[in-house]
C-alpha positions as CSV (number, residue, x, y, z in Angstrom):
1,X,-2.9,-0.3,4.7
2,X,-5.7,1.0,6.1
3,X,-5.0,1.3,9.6
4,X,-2.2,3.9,8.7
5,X,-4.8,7.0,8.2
6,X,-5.6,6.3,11.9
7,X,-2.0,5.6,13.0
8,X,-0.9,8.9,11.7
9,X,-3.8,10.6,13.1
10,X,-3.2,9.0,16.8
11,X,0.1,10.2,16.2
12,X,-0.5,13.8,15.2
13,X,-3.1,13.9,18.3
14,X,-0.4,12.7,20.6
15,X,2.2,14.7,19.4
16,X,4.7,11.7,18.1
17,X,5.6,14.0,15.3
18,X,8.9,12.2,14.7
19,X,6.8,8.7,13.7
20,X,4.3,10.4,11.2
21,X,7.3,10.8,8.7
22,X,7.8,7.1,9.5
23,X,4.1,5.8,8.9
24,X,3.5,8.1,5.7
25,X,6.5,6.3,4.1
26,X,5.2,3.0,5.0
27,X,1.7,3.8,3.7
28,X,3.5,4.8,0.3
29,X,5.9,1.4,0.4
30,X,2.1,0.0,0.9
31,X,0.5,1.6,-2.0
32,X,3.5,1.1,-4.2
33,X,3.4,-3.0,-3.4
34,X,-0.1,-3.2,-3.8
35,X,0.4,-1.4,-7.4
36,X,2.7,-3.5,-8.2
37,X,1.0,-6.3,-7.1
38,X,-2.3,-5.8,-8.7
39,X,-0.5,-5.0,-12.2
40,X,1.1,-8.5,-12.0
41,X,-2.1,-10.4,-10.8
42,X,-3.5,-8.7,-13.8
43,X,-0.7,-9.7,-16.5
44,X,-0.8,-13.3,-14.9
45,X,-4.4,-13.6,-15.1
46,X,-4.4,-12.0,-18.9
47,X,-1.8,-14.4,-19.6
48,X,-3.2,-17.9,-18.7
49,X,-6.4,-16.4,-20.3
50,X,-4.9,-16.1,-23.5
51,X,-3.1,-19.6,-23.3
52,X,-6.6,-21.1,-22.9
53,X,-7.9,-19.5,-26.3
């Protein structure tokens, strides 16, 4: 994820405008995933804390 702020920037500088569309949407499936991600880490962790009680 965080190479795509320069990607898009080394695209906008070299005019690939047709690939920033491309690399914003992948940064958002990115950020979506991570979401996701996290929220289940988080439930999982919660849960096998509570077992343990």
């Amino acid at each position: 994820m965080a190479r795509y702020g320069t990607l898009i920037e080394w695209a906008n500088q070299l005019g690939l405008k047709d690939a920033i569309p491309l690399l914003k949407a992948n940064l958002a499936e990115e950020e979506a995933t991570d979401k996701k991600l996290t929220q289940l880490a988080k439930a999982s962790a919660n849960a096998k804390g509570k077992k343990a009680s």
